[in-house]
DOKOL-798045 format. One record per residue (C-alpha): residue in three letters; residue number from 1; x, y negated, z negated. Coordinates in nm, 2 decimals, padded with zeros to 4 digits. Layout:
<pts>
{"ALA"; NUM; {X; Y; Z}}
...
</pts>
This chain:
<pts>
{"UNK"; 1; {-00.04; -01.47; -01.78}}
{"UNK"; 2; {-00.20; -01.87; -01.82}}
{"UNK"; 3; {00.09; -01.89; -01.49}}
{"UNK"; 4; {-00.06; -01.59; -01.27}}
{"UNK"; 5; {-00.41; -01.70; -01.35}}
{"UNK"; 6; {-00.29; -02.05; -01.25}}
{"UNK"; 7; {-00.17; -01.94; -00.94}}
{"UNK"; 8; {-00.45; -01.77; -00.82}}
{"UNK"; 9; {-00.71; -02.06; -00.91}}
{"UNK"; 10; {-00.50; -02.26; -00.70}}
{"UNK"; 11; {-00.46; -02.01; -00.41}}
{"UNK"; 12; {-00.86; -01.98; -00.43}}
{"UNK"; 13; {-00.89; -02.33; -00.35}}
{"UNK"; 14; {-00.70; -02.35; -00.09}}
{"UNK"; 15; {-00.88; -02.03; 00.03}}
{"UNK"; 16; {-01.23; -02.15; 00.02}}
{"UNK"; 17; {-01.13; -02.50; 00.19}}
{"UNK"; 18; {-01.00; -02.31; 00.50}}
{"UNK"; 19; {-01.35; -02.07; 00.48}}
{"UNK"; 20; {-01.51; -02.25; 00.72}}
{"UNK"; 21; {-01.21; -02.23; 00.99}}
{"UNK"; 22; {-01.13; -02.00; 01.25}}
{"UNK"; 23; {-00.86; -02.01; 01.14}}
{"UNK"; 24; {-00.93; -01.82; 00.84}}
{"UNK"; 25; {-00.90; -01.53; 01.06}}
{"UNK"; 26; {-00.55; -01.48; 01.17}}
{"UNK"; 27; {-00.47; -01.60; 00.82}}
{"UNK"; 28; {-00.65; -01.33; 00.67}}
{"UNK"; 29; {-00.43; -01.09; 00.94}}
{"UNK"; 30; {-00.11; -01.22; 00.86}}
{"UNK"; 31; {-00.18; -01.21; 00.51}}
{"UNK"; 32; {-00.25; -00.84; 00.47}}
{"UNK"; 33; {00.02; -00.76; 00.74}}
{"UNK"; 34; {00.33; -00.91; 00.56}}
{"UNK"; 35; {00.17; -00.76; 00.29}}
{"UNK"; 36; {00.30; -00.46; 00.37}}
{"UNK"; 37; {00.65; -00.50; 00.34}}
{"UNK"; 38; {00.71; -00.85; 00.15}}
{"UNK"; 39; {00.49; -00.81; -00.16}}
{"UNK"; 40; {00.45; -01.23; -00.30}}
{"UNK"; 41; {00.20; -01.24; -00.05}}
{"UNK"; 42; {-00.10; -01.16; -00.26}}
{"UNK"; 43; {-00.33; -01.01; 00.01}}
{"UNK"; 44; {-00.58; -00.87; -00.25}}
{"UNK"; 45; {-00.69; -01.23; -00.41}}
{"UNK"; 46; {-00.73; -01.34; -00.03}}
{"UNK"; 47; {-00.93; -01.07; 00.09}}
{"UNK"; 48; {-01.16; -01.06; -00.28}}
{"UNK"; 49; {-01.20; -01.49; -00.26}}
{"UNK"; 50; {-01.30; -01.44; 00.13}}
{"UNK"; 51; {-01.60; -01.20; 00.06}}
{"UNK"; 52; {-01.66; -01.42; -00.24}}
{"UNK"; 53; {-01.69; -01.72; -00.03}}
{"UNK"; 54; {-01.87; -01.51; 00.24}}
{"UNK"; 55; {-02.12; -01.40; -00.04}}
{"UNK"; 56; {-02.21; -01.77; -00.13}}
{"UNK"; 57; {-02.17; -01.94; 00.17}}
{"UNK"; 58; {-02.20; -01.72; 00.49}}
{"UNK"; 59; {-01.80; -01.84; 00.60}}
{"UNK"; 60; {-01.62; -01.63; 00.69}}
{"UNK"; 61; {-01.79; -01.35; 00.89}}
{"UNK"; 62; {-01.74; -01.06; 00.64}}
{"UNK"; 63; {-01.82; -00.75; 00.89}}
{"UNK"; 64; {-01.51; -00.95; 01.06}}
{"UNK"; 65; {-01.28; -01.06; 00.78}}
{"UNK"; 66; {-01.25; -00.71; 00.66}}
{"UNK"; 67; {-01.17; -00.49; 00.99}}
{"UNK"; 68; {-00.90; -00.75; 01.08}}
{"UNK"; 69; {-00.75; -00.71; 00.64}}
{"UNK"; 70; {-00.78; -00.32; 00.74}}
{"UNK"; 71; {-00.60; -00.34; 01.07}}
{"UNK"; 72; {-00.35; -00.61; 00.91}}
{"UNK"; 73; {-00.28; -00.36; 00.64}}
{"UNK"; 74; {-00.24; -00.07; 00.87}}
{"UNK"; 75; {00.05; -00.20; 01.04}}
{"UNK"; 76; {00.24; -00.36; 00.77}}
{"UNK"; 77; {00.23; -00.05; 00.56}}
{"UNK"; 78; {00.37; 00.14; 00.94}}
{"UNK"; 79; {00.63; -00.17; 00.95}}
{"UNK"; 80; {00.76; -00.07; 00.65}}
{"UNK"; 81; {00.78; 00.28; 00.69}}
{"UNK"; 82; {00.98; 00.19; 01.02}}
{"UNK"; 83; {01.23; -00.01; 00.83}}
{"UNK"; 84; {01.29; 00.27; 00.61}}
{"UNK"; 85; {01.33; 00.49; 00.86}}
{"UNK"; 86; {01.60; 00.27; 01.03}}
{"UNK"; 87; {01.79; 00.23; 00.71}}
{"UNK"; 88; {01.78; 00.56; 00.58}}
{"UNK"; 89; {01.92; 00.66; 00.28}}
{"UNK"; 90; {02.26; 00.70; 00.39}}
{"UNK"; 91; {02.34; 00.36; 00.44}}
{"UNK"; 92; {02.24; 00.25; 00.08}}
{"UNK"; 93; {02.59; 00.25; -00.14}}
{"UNK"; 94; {02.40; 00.34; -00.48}}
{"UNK"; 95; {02.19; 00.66; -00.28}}
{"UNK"; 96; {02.48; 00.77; -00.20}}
{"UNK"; 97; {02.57; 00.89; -00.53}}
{"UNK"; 98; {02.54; 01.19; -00.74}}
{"UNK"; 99; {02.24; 00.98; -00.92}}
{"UNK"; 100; {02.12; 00.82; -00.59}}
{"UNK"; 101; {02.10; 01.13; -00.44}}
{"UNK"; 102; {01.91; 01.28; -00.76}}
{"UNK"; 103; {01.67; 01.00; -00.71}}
{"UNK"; 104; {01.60; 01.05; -00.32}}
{"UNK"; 105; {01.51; 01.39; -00.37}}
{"UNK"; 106; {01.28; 01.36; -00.62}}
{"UNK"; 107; {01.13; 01.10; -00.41}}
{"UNK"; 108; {01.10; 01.33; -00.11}}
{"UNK"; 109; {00.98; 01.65; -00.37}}
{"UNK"; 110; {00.71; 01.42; -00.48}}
{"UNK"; 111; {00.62; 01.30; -00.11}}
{"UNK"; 112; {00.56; 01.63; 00.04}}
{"UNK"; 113; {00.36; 01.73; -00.27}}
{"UNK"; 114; {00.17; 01.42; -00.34}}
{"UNK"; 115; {00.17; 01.25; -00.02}}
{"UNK"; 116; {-00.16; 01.11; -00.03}}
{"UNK"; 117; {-00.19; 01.02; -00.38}}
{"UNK"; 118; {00.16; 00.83; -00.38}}
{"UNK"; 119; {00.06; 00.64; -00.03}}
{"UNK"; 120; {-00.31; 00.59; -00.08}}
{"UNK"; 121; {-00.27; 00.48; -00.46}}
{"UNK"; 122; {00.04; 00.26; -00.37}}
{"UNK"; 123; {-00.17; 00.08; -00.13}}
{"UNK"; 124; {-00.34; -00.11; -00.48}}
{"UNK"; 125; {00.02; -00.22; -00.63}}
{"UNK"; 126; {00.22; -00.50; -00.45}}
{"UNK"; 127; {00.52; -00.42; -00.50}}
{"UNK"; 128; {00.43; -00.01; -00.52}}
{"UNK"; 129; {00.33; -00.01; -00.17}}
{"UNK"; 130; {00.63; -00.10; -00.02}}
{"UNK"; 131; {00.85; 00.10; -00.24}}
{"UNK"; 132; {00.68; 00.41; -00.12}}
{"UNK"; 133; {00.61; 00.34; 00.25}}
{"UNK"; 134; {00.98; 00.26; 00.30}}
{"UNK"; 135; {01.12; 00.59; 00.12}}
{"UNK"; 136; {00.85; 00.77; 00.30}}
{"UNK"; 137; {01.05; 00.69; 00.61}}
{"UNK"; 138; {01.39; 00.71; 00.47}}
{"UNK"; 139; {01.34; 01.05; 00.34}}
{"UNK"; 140; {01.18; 01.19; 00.68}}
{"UNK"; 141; {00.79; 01.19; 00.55}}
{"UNK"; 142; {00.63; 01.31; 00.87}}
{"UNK"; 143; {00.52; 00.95; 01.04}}
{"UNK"; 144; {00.19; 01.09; 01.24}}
{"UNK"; 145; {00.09; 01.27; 00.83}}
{"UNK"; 146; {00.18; 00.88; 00.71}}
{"UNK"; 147; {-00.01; 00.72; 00.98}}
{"UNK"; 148; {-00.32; 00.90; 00.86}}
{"UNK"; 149; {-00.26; 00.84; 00.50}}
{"UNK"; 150; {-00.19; 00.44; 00.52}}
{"UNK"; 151; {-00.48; 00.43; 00.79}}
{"UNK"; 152; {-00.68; 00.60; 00.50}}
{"UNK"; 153; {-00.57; 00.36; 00.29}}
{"UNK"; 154; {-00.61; 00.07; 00.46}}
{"UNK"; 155; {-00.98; 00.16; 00.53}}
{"UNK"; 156; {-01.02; 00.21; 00.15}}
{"UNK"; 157; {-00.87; -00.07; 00.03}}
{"UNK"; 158; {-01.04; -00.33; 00.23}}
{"UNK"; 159; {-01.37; -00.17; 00.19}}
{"UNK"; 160; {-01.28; -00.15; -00.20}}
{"UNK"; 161; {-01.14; -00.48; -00.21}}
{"UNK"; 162; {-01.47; -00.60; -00.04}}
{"UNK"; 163; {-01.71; -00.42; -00.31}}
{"UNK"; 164; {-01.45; -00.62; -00.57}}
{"UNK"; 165; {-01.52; -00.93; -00.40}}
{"UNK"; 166; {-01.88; -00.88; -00.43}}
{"UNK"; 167; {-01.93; -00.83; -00.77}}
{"UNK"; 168; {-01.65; -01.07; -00.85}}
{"UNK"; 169; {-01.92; -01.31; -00.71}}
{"UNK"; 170; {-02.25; -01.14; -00.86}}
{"UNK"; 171; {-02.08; -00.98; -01.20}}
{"UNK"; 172; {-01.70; -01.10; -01.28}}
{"UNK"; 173; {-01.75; -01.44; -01.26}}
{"UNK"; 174; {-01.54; -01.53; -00.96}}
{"UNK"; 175; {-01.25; -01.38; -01.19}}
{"UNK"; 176; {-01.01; -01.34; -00.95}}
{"UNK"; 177; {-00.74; -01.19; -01.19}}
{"UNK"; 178; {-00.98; -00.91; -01.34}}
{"UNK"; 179; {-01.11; -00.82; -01.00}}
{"UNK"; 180; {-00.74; -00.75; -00.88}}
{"UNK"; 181; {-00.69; -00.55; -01.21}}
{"UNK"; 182; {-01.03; -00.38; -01.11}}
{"UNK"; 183; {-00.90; -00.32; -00.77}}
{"UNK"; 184; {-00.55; -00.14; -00.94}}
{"UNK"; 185; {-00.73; 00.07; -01.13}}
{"UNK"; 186; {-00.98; 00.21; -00.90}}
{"UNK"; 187; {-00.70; 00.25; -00.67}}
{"UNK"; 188; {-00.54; 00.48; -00.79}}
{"UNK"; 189; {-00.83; 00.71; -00.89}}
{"UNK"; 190; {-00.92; 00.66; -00.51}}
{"UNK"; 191; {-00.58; 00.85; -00.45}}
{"UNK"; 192; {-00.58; 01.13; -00.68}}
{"UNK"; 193; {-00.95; 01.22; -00.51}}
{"UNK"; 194; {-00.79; 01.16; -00.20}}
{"UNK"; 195; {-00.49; 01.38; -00.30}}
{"UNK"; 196; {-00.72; 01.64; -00.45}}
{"UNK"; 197; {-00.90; 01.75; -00.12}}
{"UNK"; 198; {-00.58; 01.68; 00.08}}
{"UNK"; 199; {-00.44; 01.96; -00.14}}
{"UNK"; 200; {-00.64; 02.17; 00.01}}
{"UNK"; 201; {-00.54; 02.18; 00.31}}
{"UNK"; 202; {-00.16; 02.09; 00.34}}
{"UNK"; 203; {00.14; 02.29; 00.40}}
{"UNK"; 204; {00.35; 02.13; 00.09}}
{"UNK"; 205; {00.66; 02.36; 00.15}}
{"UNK"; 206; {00.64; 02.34; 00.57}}
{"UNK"; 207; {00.60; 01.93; 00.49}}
{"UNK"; 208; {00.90; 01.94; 00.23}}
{"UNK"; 209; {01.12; 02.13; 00.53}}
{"UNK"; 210; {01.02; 01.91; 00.76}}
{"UNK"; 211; {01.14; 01.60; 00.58}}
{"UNK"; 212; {01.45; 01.79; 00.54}}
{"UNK"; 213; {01.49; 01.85; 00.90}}
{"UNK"; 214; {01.46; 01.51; 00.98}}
{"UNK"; 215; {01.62; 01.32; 00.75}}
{"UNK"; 216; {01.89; 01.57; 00.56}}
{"UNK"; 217; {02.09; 01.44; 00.23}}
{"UNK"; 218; {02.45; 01.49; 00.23}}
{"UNK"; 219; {02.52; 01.81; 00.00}}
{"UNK"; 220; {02.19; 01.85; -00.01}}
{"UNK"; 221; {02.13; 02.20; -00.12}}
{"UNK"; 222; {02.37; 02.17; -00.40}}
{"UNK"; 223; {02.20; 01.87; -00.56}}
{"UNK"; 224; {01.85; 02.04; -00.51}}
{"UNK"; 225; {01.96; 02.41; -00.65}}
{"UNK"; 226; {02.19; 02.28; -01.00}}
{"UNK"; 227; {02.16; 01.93; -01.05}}
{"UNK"; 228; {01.75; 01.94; -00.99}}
{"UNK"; 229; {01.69; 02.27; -01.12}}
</pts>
């Protein structure tokens, strides 16, 4: 813990030196891009410091800094998806297996009935995120249902990150650390609200056949009818 909290004293630094920059900007954007599918990069604590900065200094622009997190976000989070989509599951030795298999199903059960929770909540945990938006596409999750989900999220988690950076700056004591635990947290209550009016109106079974269609297991039915009964 003394390490992590280290760590992000130091990034902050470094963070509120290049404030003043233009440069600050396409930082920001490749920051919360790679973000999306390479997880050390700790978006989050650049986004939070950024509105922190913005809050006490006027640098950067915050109704600019955070579209341009959001839109970074958006398409890291479809990159990944995209990558698992290319991969698959089939070309992955250990998913292959009777246990691998096991695993990928479950995975794809879970997706079609907790699409919005998994995606939208995963969006708050580093490494999370890029867990689930890569099996999302190398179990078949429908990508136009995931574009909607991660754009969801992305809105949310900027703007969330944003009110975290604000009262990181008025209340937490420019804790970067707690605000990111905050951020976690609040997360994932974000998407089981999300997931709760998303119920509502989705088609789990039509969703969990259309994964199927598009991304089949081998022996599929078997697996799904004795060893995941």
């Amino acid at each position: 813990m003394p390490a992590i909290t280290a760590f992000l004293q130091q990034l902050e630094d470094v963070i509120l030196e290049m404030a003043a920059s233009l440069w600050i900007y396409p930082a920001m954007f490749a920051s919360a891009f790679i973000d999306g599918f390479f997880p050390p990069v700790p978006s989050e604590s650049v986004l939070v410091t950024l509105v922190i900065s913005s809050q006490s200094t006027g640098q950067p622009l915050w109704w600019l800094i955070i579209p341009i997190a959001g839109i970074g976000a958006w398409l890291g989070d479809n990159l990944a998806y995209v990558l698992g989509r290319r991969v698959g599951t089939d070309r992955i030795g250990l998913l292959r297996s009777r246990r691998g298999r096991k695993a990928v199903a479950w995975a794809r059960r879970a997706l079609a009935r907790r699409g919005a929770v998994f995606i939208i909540a995963a969006r708050y945990i580093p490494v999370g995120r890029v867990a689930v938006n890569m099996t999302a596409g190398a179990v078949g999750y429908p990508q136009r249902r995931f574009m909607t989900f991660s754009a969801i999220a992305a809105v949310l988690w900027c703007t969330y990150s944003a009110l975290i950076g604000v009262a990181a700056a008025e209340v937490l004591g420019h804790d970067p650390l707690l605000a990111m635990v905050v951020g976690v947290v609040g997360g994932g209550l974000l998407g089981l609200l999300v997931d709760r009016v998303v119920q509502l109106f989705t088609p789990r079974e039509e969703v969990l056949e259309e994964m199927r269609e598009q991304a089949p297991l081998p022996d599929e039915q078997p697996v799904e009818s004795s060893e995941l009964a």
